[in-house]
C-alpha positions as CSV (number, residue, x, y, z in Angstrom):
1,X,-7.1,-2.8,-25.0
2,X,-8.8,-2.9,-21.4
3,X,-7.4,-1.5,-18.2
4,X,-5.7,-3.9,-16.9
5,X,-3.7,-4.9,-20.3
6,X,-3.1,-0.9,-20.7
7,X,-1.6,-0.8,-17.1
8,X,0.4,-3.9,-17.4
9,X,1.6,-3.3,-21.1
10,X,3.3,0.1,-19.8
11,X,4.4,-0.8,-16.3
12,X,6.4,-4.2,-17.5
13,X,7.2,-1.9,-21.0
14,X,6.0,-5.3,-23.3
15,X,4.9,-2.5,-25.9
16,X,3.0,0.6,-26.1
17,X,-0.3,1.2,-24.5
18,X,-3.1,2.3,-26.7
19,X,-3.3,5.1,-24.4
20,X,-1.4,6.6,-20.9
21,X,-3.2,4.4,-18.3
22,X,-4.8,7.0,-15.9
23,X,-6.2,7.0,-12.0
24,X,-6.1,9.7,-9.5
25,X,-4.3,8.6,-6.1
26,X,-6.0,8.0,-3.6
27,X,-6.3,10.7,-0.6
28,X,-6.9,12.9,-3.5
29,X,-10.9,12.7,-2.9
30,X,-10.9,14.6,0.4
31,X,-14.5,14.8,2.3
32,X,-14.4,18.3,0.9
33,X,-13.8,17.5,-2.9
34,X,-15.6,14.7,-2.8
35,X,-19.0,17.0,-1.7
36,X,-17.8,19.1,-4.8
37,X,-17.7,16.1,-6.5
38,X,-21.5,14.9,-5.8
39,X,-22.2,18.5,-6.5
40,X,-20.9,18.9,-9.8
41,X,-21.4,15.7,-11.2
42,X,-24.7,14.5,-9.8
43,X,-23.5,10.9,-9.6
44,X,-23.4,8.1,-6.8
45,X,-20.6,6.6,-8.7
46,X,-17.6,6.3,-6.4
47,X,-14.6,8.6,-8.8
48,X,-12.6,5.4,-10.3
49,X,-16.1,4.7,-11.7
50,X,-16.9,7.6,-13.1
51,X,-13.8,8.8,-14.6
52,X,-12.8,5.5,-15.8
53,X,-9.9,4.9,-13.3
54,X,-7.4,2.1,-15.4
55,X,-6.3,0.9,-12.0
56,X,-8.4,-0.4,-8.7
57,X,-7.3,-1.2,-5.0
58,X,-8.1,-4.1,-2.7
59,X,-7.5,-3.1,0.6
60,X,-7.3,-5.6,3.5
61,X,-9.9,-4.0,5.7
62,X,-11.1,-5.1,9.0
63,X,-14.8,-6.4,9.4
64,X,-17.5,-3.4,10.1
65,X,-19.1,-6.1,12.5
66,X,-17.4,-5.2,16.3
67,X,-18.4,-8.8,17.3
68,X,-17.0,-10.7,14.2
69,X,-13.8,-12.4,15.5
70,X,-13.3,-14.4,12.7
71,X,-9.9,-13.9,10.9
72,X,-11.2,-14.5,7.6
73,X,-13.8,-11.4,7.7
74,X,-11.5,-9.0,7.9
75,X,-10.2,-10.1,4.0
76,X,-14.3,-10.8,3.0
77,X,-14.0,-6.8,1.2
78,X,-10.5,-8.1,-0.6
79,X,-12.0,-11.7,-1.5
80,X,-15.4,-9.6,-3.1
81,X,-12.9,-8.0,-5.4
82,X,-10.7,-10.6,-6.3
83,X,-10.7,-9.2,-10.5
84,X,-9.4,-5.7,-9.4
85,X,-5.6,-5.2,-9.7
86,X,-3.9,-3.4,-6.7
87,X,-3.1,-5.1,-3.6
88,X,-2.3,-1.9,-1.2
89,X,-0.3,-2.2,2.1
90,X,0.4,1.3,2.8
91,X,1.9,2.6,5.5
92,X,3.9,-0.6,5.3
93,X,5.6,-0.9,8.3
94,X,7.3,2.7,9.6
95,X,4.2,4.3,9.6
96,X,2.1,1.9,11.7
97,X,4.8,1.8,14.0
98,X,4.9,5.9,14.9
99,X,1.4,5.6,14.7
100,X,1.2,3.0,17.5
101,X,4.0,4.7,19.8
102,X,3.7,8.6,18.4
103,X,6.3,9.7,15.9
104,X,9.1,11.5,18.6
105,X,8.6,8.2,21.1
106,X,9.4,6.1,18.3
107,X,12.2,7.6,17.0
108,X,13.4,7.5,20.5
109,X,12.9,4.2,20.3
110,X,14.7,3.8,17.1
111,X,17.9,5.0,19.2
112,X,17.3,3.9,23.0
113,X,15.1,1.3,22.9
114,X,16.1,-0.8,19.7
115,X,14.7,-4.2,21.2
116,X,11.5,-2.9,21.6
117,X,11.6,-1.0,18.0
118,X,12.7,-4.2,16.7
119,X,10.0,-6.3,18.0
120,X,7.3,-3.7,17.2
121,X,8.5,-3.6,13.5
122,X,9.1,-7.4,13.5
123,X,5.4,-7.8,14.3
124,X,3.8,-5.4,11.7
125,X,6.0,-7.1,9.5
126,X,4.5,-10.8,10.2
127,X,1.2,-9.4,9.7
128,X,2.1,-7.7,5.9
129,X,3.8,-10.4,5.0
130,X,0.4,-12.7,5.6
131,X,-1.3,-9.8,3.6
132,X,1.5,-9.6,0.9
133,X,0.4,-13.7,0.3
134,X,-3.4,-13.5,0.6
135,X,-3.5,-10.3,-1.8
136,X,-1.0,-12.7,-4.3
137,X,-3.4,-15.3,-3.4
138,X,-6.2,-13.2,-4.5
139,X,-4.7,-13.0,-8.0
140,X,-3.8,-9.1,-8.0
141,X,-1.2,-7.9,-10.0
142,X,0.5,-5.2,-8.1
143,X,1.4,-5.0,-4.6
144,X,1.9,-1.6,-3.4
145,X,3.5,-0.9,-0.2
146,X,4.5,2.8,1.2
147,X,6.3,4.3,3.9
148,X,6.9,8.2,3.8
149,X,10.3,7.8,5.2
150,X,11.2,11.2,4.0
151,X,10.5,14.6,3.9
152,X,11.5,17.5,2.0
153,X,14.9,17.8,2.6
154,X,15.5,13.7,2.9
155,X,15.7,10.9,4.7
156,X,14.3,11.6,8.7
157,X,16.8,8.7,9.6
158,X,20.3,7.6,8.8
159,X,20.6,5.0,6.4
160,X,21.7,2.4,8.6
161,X,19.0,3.0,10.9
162,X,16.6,2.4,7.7
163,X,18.9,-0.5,6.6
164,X,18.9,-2.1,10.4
165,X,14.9,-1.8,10.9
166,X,13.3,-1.3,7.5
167,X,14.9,-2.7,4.7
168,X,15.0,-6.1,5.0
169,X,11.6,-6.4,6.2
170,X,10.2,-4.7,3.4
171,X,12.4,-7.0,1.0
172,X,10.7,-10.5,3.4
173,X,7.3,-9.1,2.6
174,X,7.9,-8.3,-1.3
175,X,9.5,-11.7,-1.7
176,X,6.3,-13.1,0.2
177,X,4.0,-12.0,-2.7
178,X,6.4,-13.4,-5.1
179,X,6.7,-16.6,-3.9
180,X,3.0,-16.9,-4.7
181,X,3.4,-15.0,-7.9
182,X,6.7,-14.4,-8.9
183,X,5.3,-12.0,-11.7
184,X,3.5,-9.7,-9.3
185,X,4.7,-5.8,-10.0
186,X,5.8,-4.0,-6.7
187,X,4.5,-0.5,-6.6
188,X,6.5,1.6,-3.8
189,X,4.9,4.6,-2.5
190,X,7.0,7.5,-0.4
191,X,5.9,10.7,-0.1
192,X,9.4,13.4,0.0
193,X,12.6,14.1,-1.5
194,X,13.4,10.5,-2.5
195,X,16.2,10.6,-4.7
196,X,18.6,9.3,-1.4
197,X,16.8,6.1,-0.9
């Protein structure tokens, strides 16, 4: 059994993997380990290489080039790595928006300034969903999207403040990806006490 059979045999539970398909998520490899890393293992290998990683990400990236405009660059690193299997849009939308404003002016904006929090969450959300199809496009067979919308204690919003701004977004850009593959596996990352939501 390769891989991508181990990982799809347990995740859509068709039968039993010849073995627990492994990886390490990422942020795990901080500059800091990842110099022990080097260190200690004398490769070059990036870690999912050398330890064998059962699942790989595509990641939408923007161009290196400053002066490349063209919109299709910035999915030439997804496109080069069209046989791996995760399609990642983390930080799906929440995220990028409290990154854009600042976390307190956002959440401000959550309860003073809801057209503007609806128009900055309505953009980002155009944008993944054009990602959720060209990563479907690109044949991978998970989509993963994450939010930490939580924290330890809970949800850091009501839930009809998630329902009004998040929810049905996420659930335009999931059914996105499966309009171009309706058997694509959604992977949802959150960070937190999660049992709530």
């Amino acid at each position: 059994m390769n891989s991508g059979e181990r990982v799809l045999t347990a995740l859509n539970r068709t039968g039993r993997p010849d073995k627990t398909p492994f990886e390490i998520s990422w942020g795990a490899f901080t500059p800091v380990l990842m110099k022990a890393y080097r260190e200690r293992t004398g490769s070059e290998l990036h870690p999912e290489e050398y330890f064998s990683f059962d699942t790989r990400s595509v990641l939408s990236t923007l161009t290196r080039l400053n002066s490349d405009f063209n919109r299709f660059s910035r999915m030439s690193r997804m496109k080069r790595m069209l046989a791996l299997m995760n399609g990642e849009l983390y930080q799906t939308i929440f995220e990028t928006a409290w990154l854009m404003r600042g976390m307190q002016s956002f959440f401000i904006d959550l309860c003073l300034n809801e057209e503007l929090a609806h128009a900055i969450c309505e953009n980002i959300t155009q944008i993944r969903i054009k990602q959720a199809r060209l990563l479907a496009k690109a044949g991978v067979d998970i989509l993963r999207l994450g939010d930490d919308i939580v924290n330890q204690q809970g949800l850091m919003m009501s839930h009809e403040t998630y329902n009004t701004f998040f929810k049905s977004r996420i659930r335009r850009i999931i059914n996105a990806a499966k309009e171009v593959n309706p058997d694509i596996l959604i992977f949802m990352h959150c960070c937190g006490k999660v049992e709530e939501v």
